[in-house]
MARKEMAR-405458 format. One record per residue (C-alpha): residue in three letters; residue number from 1; x, y negated, z. Coordinates in Angstrom, 1 decimal, always signed. Layout:
pt r=Ala, k=NUM, X=X, Y=Y, Z=Z
...
REM end
This chain:
pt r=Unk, k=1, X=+0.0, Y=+0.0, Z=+0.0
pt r=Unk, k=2, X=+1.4, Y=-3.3, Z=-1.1
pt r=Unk, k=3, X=+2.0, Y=-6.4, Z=+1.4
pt r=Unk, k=4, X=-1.5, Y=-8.3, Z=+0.2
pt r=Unk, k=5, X=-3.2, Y=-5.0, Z=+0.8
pt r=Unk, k=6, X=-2.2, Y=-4.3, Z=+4.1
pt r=Unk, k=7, X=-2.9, Y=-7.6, Z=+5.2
pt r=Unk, k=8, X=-6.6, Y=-7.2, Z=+3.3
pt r=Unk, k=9, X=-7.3, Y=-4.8, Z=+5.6
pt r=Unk, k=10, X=-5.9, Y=-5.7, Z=+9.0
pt r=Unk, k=11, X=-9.3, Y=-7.4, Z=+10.8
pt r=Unk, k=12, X=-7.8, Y=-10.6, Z=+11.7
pt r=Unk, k=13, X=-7.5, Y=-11.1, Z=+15.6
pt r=Unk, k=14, X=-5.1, Y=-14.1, Z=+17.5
pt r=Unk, k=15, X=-2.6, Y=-11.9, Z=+17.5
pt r=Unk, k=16, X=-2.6, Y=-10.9, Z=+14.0
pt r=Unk, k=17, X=-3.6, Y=-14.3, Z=+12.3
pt r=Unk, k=18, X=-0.1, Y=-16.2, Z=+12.7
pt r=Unk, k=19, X=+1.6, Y=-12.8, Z=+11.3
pt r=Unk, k=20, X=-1.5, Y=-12.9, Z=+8.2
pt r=Unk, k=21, X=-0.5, Y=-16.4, Z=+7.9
pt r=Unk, k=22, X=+2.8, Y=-16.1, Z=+7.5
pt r=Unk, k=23, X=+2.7, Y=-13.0, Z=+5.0
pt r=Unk, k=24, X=+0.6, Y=-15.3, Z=+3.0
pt r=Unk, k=25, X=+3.0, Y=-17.8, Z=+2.9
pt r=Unk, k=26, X=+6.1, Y=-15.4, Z=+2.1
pt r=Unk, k=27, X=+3.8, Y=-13.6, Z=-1.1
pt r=Unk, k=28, X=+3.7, Y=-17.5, Z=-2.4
pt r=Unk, k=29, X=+7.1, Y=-17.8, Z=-2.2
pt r=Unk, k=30, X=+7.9, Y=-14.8, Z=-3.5
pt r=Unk, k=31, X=+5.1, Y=-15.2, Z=-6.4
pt r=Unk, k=32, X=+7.3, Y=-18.0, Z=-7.6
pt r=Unk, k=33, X=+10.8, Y=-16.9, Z=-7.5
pt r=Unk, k=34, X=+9.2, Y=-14.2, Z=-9.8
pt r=Unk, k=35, X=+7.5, Y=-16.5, Z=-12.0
pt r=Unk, k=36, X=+11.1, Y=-18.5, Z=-12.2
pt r=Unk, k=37, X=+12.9, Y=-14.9, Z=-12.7
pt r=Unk, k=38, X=+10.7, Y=-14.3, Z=-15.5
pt r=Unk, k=39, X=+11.0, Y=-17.5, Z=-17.5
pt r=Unk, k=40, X=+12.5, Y=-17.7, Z=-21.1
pt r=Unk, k=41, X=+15.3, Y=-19.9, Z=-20.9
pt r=Unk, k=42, X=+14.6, Y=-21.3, Z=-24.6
pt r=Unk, k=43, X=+11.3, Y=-21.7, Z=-24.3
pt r=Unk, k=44, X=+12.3, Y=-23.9, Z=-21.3
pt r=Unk, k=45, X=+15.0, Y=-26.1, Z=-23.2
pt r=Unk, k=46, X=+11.8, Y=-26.2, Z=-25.6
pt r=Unk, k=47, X=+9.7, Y=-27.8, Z=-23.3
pt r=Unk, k=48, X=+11.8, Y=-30.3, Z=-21.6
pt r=Unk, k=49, X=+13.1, Y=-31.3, Z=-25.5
pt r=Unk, k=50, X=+9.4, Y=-32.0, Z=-26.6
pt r=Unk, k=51, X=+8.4, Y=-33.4, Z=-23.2
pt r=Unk, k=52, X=+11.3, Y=-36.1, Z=-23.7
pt r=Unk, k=53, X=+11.4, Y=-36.9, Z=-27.6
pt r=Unk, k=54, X=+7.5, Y=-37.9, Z=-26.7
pt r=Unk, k=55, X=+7.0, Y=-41.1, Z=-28.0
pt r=Unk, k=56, X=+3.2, Y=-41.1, Z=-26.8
pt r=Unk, k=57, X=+1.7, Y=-39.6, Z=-23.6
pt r=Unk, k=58, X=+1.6, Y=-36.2, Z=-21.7
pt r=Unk, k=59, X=-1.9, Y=-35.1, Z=-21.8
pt r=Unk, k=60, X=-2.7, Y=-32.4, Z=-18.9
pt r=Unk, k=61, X=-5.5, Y=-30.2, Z=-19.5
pt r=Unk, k=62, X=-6.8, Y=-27.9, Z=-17.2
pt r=Unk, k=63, X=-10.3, Y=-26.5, Z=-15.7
pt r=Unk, k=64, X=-11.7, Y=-25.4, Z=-12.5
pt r=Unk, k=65, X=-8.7, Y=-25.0, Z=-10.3
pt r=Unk, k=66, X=-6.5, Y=-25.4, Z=-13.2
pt r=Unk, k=67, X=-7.5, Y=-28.8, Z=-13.3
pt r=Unk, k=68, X=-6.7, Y=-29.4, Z=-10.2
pt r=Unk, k=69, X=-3.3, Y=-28.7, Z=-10.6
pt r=Unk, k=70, X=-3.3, Y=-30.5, Z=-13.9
pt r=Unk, k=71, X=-4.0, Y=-33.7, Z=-12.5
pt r=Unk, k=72, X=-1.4, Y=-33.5, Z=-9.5
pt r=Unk, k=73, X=+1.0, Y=-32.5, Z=-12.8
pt r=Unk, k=74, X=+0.1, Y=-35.5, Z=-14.4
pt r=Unk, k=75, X=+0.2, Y=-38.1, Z=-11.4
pt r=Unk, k=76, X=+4.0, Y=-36.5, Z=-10.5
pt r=Unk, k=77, X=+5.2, Y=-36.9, Z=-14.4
pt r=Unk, k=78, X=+3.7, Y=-40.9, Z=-14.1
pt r=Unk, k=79, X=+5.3, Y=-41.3, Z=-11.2
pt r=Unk, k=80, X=+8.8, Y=-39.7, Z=-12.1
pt r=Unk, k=81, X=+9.6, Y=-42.0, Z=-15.4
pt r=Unk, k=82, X=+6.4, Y=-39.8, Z=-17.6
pt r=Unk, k=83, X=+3.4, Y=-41.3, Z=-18.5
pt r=Unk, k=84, X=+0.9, Y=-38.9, Z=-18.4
pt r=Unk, k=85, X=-2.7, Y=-38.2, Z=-18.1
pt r=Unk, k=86, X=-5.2, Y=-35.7, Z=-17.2
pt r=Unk, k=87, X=-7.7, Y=-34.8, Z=-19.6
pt r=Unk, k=88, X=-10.7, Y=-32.5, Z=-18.9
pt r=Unk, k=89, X=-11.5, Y=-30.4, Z=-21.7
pt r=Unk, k=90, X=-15.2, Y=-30.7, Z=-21.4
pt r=Unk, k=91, X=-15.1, Y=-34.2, Z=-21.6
pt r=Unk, k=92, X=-12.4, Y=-34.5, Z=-24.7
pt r=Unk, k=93, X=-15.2, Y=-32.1, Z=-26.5
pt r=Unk, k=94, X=-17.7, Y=-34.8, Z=-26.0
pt r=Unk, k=95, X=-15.4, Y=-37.8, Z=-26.8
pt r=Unk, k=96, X=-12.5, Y=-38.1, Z=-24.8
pt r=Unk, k=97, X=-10.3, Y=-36.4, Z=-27.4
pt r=Unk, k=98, X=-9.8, Y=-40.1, Z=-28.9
pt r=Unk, k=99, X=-7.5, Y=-40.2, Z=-26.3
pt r=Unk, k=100, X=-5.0, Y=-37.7, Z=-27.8
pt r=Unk, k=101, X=-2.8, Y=-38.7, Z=-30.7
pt r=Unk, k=102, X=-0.3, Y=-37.4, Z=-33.3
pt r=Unk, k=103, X=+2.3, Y=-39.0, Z=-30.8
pt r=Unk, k=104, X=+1.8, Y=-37.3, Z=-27.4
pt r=Unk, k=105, X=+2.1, Y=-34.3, Z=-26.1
pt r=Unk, k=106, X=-0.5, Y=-32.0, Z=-24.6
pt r=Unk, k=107, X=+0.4, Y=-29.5, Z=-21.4
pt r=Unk, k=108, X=-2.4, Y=-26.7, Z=-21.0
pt r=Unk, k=109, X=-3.0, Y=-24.7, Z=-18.0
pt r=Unk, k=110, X=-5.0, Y=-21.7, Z=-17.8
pt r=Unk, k=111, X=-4.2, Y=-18.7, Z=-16.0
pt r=Unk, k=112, X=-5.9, Y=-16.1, Z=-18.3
pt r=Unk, k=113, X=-5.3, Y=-17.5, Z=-21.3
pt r=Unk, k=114, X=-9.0, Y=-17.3, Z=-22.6
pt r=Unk, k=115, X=-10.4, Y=-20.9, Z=-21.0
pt r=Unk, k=116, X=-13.2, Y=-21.3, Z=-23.2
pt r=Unk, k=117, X=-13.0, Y=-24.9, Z=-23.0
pt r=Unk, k=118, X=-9.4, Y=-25.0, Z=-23.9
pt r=Unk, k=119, X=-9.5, Y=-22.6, Z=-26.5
pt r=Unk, k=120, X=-12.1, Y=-24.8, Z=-28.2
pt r=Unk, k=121, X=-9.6, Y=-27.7, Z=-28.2
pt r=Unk, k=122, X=-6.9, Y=-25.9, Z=-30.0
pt r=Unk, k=123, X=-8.2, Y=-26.8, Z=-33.4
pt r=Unk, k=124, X=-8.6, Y=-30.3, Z=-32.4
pt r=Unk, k=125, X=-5.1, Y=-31.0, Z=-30.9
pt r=Unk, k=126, X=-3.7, Y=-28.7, Z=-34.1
pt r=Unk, k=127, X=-5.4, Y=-31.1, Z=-36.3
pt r=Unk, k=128, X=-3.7, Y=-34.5, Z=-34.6
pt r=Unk, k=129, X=-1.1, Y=-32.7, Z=-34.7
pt r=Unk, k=130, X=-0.1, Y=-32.8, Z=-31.1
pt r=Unk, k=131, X=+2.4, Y=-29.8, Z=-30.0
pt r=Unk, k=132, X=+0.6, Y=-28.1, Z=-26.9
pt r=Unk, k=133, X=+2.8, Y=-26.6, Z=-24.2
pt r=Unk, k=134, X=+1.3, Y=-23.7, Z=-22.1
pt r=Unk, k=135, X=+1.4, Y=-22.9, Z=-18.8
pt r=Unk, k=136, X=+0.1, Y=-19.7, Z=-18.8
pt r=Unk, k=137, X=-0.5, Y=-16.1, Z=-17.2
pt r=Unk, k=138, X=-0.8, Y=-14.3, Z=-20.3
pt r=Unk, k=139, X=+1.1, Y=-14.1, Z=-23.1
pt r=Unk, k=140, X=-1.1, Y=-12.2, Z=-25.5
pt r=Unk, k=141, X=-3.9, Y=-14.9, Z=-24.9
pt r=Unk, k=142, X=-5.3, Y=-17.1, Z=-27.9
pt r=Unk, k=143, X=-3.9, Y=-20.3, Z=-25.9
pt r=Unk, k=144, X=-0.3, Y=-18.5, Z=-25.3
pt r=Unk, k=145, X=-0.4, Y=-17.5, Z=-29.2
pt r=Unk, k=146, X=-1.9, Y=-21.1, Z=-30.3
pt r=Unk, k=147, X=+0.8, Y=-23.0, Z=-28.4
pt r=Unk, k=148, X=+3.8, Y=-24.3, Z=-29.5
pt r=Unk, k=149, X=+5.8, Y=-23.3, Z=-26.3
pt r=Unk, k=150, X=+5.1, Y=-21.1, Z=-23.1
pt r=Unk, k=151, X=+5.7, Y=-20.7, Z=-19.9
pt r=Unk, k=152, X=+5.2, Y=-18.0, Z=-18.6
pt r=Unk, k=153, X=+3.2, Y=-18.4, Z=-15.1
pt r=Unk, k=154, X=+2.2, Y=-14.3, Z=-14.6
pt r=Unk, k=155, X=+1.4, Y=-13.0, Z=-11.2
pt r=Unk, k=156, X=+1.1, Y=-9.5, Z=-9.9
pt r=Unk, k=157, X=-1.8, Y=-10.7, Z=-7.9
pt r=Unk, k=158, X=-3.5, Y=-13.7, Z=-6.1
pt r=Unk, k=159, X=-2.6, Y=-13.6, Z=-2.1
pt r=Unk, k=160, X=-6.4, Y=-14.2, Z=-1.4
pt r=Unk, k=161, X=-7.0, Y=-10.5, Z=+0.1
pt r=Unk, k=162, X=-9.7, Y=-9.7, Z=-2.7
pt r=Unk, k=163, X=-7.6, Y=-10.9, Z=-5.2
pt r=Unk, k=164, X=-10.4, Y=-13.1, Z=-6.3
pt r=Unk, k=165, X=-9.6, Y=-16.7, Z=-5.3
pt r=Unk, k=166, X=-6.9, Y=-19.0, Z=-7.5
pt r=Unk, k=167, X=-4.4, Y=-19.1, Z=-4.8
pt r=Unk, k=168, X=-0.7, Y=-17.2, Z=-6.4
pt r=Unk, k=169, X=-1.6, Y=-18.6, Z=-9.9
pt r=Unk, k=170, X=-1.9, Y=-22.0, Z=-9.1
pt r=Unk, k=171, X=+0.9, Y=-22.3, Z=-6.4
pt r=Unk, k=172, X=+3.0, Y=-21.0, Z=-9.7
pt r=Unk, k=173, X=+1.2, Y=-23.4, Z=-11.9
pt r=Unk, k=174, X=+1.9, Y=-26.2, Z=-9.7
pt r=Unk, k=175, X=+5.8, Y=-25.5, Z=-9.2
pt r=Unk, k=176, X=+6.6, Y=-25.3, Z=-13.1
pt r=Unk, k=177, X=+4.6, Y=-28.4, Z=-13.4
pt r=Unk, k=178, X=+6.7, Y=-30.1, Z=-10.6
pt r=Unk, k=179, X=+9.8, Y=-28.7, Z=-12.2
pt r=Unk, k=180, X=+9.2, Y=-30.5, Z=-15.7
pt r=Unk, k=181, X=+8.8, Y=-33.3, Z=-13.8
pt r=Unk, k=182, X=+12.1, Y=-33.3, Z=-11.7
pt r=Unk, k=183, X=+14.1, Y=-31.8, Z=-14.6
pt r=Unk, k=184, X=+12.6, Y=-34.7, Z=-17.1
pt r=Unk, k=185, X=+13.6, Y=-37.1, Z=-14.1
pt r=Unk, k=186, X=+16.6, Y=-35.9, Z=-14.5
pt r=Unk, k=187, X=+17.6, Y=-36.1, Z=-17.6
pt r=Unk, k=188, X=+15.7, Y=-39.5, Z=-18.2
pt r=Unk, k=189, X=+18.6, Y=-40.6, Z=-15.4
pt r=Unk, k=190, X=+15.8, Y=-41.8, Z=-13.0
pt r=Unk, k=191, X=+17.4, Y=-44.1, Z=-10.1
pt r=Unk, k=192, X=+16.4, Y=-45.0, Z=-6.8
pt r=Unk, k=193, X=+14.9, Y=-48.5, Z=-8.0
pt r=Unk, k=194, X=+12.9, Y=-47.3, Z=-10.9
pt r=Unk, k=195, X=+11.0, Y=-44.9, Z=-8.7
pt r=Unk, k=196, X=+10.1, Y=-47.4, Z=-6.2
pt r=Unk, k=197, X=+9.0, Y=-49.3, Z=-9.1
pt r=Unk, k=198, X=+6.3, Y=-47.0, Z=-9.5
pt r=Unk, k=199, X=+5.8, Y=-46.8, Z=-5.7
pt r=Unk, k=200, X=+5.5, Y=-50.6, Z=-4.4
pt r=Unk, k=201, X=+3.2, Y=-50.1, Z=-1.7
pt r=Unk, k=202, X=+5.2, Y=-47.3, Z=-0.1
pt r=Unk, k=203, X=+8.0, Y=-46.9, Z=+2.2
pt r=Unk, k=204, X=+10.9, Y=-46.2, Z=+0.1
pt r=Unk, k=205, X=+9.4, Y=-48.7, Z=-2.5
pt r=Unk, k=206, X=+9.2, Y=-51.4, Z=-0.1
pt r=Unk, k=207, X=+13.0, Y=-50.8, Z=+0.7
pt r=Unk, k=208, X=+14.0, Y=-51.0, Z=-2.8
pt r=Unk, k=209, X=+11.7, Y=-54.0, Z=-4.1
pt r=Unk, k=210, X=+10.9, Y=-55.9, Z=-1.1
pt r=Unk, k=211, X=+13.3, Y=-59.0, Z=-0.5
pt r=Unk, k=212, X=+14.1, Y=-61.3, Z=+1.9
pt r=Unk, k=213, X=+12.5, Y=-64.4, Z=-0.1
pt r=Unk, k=214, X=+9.1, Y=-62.1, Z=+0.4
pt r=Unk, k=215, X=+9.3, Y=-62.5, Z=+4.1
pt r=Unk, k=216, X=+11.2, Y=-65.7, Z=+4.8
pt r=Unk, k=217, X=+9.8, Y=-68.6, Z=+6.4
pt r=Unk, k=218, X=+10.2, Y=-72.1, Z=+5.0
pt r=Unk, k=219, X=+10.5, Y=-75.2, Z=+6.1
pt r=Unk, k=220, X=+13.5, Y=-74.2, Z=+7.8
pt r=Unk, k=221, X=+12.9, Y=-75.8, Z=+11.5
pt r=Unk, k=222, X=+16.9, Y=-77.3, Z=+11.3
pt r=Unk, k=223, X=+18.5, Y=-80.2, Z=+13.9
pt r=Unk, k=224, X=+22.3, Y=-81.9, Z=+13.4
pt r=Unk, k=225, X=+25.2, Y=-80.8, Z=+15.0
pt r=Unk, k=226, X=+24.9, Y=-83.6, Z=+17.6
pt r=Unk, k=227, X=+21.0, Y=-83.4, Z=+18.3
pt r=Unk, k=228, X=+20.7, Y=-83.9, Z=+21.9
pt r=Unk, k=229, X=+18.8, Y=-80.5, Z=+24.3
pt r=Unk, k=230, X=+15.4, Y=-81.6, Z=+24.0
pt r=Unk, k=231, X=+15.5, Y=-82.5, Z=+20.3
pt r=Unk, k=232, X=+16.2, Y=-78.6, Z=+19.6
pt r=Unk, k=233, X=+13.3, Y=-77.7, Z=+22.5
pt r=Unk, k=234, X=+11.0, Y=-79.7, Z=+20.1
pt r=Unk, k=235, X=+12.7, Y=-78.3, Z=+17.1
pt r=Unk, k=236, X=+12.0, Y=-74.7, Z=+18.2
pt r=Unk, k=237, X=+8.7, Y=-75.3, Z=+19.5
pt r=Unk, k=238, X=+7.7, Y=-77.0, Z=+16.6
pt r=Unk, k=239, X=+9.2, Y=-74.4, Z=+14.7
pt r=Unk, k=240, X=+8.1, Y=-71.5, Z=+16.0
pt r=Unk, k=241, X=+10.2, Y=-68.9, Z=+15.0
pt r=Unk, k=242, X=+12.6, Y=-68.9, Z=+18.4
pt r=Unk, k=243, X=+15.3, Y=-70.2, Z=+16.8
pt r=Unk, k=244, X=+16.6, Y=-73.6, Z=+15.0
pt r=Unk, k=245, X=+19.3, Y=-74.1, Z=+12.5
pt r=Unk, k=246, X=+22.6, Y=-76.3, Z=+13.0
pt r=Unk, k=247, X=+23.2, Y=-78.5, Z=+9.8
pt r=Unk, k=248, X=+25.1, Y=-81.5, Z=+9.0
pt r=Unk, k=249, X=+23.8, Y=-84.0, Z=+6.2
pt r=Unk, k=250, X=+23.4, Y=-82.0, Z=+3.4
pt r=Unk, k=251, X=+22.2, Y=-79.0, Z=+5.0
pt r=Unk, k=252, X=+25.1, Y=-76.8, Z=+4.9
pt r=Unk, k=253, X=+24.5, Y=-74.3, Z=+7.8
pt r=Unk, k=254, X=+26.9, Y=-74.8, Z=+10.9
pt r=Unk, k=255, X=+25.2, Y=-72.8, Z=+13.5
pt r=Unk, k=256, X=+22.3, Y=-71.1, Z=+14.9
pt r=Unk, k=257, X=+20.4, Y=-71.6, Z=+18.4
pt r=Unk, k=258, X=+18.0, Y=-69.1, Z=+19.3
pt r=Unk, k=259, X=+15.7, Y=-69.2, Z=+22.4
pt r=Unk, k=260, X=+18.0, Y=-66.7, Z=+24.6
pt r=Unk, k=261, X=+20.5, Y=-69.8, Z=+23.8
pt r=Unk, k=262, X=+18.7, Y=-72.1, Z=+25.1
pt r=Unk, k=263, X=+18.0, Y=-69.6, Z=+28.0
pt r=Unk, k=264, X=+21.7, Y=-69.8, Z=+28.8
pt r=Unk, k=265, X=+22.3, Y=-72.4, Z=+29.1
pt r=Unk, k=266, X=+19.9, Y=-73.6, Z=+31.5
pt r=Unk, k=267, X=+21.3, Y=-70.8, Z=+33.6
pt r=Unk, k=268, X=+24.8, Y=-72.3, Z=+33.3
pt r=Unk, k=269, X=+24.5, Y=-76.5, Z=+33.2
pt r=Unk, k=270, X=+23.8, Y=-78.1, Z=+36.0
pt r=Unk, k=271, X=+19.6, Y=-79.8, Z=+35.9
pt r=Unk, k=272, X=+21.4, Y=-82.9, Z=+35.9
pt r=Unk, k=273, X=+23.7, Y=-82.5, Z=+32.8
pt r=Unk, k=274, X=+21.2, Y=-81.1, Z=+30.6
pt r=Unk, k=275, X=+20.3, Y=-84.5, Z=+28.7
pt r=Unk, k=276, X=+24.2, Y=-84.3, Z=+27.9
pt r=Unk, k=277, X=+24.4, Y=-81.0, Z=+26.2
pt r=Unk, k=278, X=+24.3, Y=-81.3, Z=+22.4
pt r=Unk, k=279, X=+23.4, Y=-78.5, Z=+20.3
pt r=Unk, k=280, X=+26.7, Y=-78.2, Z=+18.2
pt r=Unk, k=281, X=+28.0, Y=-77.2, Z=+21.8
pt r=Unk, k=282, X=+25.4, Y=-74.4, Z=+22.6
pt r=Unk, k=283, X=+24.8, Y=-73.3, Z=+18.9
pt r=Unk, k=284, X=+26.3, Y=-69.7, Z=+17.5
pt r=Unk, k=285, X=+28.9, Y=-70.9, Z=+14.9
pt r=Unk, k=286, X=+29.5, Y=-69.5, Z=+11.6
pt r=Unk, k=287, X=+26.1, Y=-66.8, Z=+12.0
pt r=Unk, k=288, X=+25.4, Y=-64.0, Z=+10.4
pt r=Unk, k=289, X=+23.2, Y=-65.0, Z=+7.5
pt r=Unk, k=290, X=+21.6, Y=-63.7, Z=+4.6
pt r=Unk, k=291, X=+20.5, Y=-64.6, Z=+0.9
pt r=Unk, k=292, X=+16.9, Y=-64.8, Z=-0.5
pt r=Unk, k=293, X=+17.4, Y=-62.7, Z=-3.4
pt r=Unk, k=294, X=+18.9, Y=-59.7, Z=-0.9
pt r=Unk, k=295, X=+16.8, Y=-56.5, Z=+0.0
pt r=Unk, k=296, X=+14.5, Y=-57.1, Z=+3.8
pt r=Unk, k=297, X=+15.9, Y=-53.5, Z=+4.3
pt r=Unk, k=298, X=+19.3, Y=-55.0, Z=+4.1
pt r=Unk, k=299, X=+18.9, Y=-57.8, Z=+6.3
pt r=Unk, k=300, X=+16.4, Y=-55.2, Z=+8.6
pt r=Unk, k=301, X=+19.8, Y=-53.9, Z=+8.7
pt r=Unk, k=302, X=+21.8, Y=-56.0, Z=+9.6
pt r=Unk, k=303, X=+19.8, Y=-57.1, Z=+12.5
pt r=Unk, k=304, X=+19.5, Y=-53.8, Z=+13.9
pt r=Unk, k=305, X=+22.8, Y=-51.9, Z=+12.7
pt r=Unk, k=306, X=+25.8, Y=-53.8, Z=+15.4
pt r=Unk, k=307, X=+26.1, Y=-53.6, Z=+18.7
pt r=Unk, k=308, X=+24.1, Y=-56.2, Z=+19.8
pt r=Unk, k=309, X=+21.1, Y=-56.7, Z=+17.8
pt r=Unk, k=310, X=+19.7, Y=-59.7, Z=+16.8
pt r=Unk, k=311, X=+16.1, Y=-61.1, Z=+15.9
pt r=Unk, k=312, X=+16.5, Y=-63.8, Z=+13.4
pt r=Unk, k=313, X=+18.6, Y=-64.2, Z=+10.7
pt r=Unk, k=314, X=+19.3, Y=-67.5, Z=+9.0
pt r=Unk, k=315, X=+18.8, Y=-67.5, Z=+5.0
pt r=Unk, k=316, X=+21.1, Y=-69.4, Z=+2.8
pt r=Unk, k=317, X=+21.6, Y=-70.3, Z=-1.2
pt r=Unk, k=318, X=+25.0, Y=-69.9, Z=-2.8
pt r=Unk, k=319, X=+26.1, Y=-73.2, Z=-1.7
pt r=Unk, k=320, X=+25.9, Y=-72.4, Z=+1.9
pt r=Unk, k=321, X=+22.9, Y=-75.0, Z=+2.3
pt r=Unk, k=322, X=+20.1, Y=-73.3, Z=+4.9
pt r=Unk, k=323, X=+16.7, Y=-72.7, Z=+3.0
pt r=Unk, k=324, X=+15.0, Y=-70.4, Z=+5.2
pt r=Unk, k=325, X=+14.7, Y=-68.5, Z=+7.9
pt r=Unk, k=326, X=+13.6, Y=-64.3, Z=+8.2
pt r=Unk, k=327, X=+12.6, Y=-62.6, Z=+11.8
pt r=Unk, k=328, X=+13.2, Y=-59.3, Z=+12.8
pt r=Unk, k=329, X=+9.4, Y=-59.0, Z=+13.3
pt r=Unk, k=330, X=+8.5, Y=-60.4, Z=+9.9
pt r=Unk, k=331, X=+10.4, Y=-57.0, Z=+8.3
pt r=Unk, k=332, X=+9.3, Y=-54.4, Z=+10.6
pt r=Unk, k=333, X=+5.9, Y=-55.7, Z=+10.6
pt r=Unk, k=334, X=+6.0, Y=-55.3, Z=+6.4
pt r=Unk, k=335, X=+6.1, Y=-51.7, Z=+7.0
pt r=Unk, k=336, X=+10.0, Y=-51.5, Z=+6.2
REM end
């Protein structure tokens, strides 16, 4: 008795459903490093070739569950440097097929082979003209023999236990789609930066796009070098950002004071001197500063990444002149 047999008919208790569970897992796994066993090398190099000559779009058909993983296929080749699209079959047979040209490729999934509303396509797409690249569990099927490539997605058997449910034949499905996607990545030289062009609104896209000149904040509250105590109070409070920059005439950034500054030096001058102190004398010389056009990820780096971390960061042009200011809070709070 086979391993998806045995766990067929083993009546699933808690001490057997984590083992169950587990076997289920394993026969997935296994499903696919015989699926990748089995693949025709050439028919792979195939593939990939027409997949990046296309000078159009990757149209992903697929029903029922097939379709399912057809459009997670599609939405990983967009996102990966491919534009593609799913297509349901029934809907190109009623109109959608304007959508395919002589131009684009088509991907078909189908497990058996003998999707009615696939094989009713084939003419169509043959007609356009547009090469059709199976992803398929049988190679004697009209769609394996219509197509102009195959992979070949066989199982020995789905890991539902009455071998009934798409579960094996999908999870294959799904992998060789996500493989044409990685190995067209790939080979398209996809970087870093043109993923998270695709991906603004997440994490690593927001690390790669997002800049500093996104999240500064302008007016720059700024006092001269020999602005007495209470004219940087004002300046911060006014401000309100916790800190003030130091700036002769033109601008140029001397110094930063930040509220713990201003903190410490209460601690340390006498009550009675404090109308003395100017801020040139309690300001951070020469601070760590950043540019506008540099990533927040970098500066939410630079604030965090040293020994002793700091909040704000002043932001200056290429002639040293301050033109901004960007908080420690303002890049976390981004989602950074």
């Amino acid at each position: 008795m086979d391993t998806l047999s045995t766990i067929a008919s083993v009546k699933t208790t808690p001490d057997t459903a984590a083992k169950q569970f587990v076997a289920l897992l394993e026969a997935e796994a296994c499903a696919i490093a015989q699926a990748a066993s089995a693949l025709v090398p050439e028919q792979i190099e195939n593939a990939i070739a027409l997949l990046y000559r296309c000078k159009g779009k990757v149209i992903v058909l697929g029903m029922g569950k097939s379709g399912i993983v057809g459009r997670k296929i599609a939405a990983t080749l967009t996102s990966t440097g491919t534009v593609a699209v799913y297509l349901h079959p029934s809907d190109a047979l009623h109109g959608d097929l304007g959508l395919v040209g002589p131009e684009d490729v088509a991907i078909a999934l189908s497990n058996s082979g003998y999707t009615e509303e696939i094989i009713g396509l084939l003419p169509y797409l043959e007609h356009r003209k547009t090469p059709i690249i199976a992803i398929v569990g049988n190679e004697a099927s009209p769609l394996a023999q219509k197509a102009s490539v195959v992979l070949k997605a066989t199982v020995d058997k789905e890991v539902c236990p009455l071998n009934l449910a798409p579960t094996a034949s999908t999870t294959v499905a799904m992998a060789i789609g996500d493989a044409i996607a990685m190995t067209l990545m790939q080979q398209k030289g996809l970087t870093p930066e043109d993923f998270a062009f695709n991906h603004p609104s997440g994490r690593l896209g927001k690390r790669l796009t997002l800049k500093v000149s996104d999240l500064m904040h302008t007016p720059t509250p700024t006092v001269q070098a020999n602005a007495p105590l209470i004219a940087v109070i004002t300046a911060i409070s006014q401000g309100g950002l916790g800190a003030v920059g130091v700036v002769n005439c033109d601008r140029t950034l001397l110094g930063i004071i930040t509220d713990g500054d201003l903190r410490r030096t209460f601690e340390k001058t006498d009550q009675a001197n404090w109308s003395k102190v100017l801020s040139q004398e309690i300001m951070t010389p020469n601070p760590v500063t950043v540019t506008a056009d540099s990533l927040a990820y970098d500066a939410l780096r630079t604030m965090e990444d040293r020994p002793s971390q700091i909040s704000v960061l002043p932001v200056i042009d290429e002639k040293r002149l301050c033109i901004g200011i960007v908080r420690l809070h303002d890049v976390v709070s981004s989602g950074l």
